[in-house]
N, C-alpha and C positions, 0 to 999 in steps of 0.2 A: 504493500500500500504506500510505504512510505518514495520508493523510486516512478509510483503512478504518481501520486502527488509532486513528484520534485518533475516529473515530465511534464505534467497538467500547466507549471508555473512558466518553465523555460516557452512552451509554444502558448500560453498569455502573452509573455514581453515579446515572441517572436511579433504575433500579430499586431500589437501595437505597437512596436518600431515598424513593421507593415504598414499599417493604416495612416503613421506619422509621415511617411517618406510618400505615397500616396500623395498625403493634402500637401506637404512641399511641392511635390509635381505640380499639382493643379492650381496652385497657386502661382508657381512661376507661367504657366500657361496663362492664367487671366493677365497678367502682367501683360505678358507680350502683346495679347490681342488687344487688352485694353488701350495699349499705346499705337496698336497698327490704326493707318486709316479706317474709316469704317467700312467704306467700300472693297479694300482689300480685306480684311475681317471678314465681310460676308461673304467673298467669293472662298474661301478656306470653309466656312462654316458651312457653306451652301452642300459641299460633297463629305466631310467630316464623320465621320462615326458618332451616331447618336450620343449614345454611352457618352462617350467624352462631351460631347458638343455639348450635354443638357448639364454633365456635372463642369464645365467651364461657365454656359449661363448662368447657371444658378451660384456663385459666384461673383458673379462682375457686377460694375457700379452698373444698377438701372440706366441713369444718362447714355454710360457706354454701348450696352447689350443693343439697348432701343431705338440708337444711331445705328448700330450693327444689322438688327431686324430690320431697316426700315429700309435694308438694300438687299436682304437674303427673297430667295422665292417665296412667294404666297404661300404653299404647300409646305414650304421646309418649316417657316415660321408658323402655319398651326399646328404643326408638328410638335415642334419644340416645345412651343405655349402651353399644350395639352399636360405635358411630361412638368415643366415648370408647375403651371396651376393643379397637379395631380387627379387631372382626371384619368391621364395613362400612368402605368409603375411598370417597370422591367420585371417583369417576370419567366422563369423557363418556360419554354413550348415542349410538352408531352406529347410524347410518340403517340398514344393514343388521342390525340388533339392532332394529330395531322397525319394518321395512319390513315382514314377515310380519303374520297375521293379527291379535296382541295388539295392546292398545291400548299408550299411550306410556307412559301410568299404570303400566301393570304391568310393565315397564321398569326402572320407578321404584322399587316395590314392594323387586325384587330386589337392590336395591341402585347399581344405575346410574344414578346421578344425577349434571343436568348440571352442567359444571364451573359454579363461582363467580365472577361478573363484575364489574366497576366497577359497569354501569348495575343491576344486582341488588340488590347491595349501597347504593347511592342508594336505589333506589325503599323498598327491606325498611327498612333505618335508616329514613325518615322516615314508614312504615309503622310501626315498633316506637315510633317517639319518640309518634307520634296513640295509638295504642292504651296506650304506661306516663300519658299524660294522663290518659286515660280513665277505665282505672284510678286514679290517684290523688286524681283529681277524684271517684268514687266513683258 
């Protein structure tokens, strides 16, 4: 009992030096956006991985965000809003939730989308950092 207890403690502090190095991430990310143009902000945001995109808005100075929305797609921005105001929450899609005839897509559509990963979150960051290049290379 006493080595389940001392394991139980070490992956506690694992996940919150996790969880701490996370909201460092995401807080250097508002950073950046919040000082990019708006217009180049929404072009980055426009193709962005939800996941991220919603935990950066929810984040950033209102003024920023709503400069930022007011040049993203109609669709993208109720998109976001939905997830911000919580009418939508991430949640996984079950096999039997899209083993019937729909596709996975419209799964997705409805709001059930999959959970958010380490390896997600790797590929989309180095996916958002090529594409704010892009953008500000012009």
């Amino acid at each position: 009992m006493h080595d389940l207890d001392a394991s139980m403690a070490i992956l506690a502090q694992k996940q919150a030096a996790h969880r701490e190095a996370m909201l460092a991430d995401t807080d250097r990310l508002v950073k950046i956006y919040e000082d990019m143009p708006p217009k180049e902000a929404a072009a980055v945001f426009n193709i962005m991985d939800i996941h991220v995109l919603v935990a950066i808005a929810n984040q950033m100075n209102p003024r920023k965000i709503s400069a930022i929305m007011g040049s993203m797609t109609p669709e993208r921005v109720n998109l976001v809003s939905q997830f911000l105001a919580g009418v939508r929450s991430f949640r996984p899609v079950h096999a039997s939730a899209v083993s019937d005839d729909r596709p996975a897509s419209q799964g997705m559509e409805m709001g059930a989308l999959t959970s958010y990963s380490a390896t997600n979150a790797a590929g989309t960051g180095a996916g958002a950092a090529e594409a704010v290049q892009a953008v500000v290379k012009g």
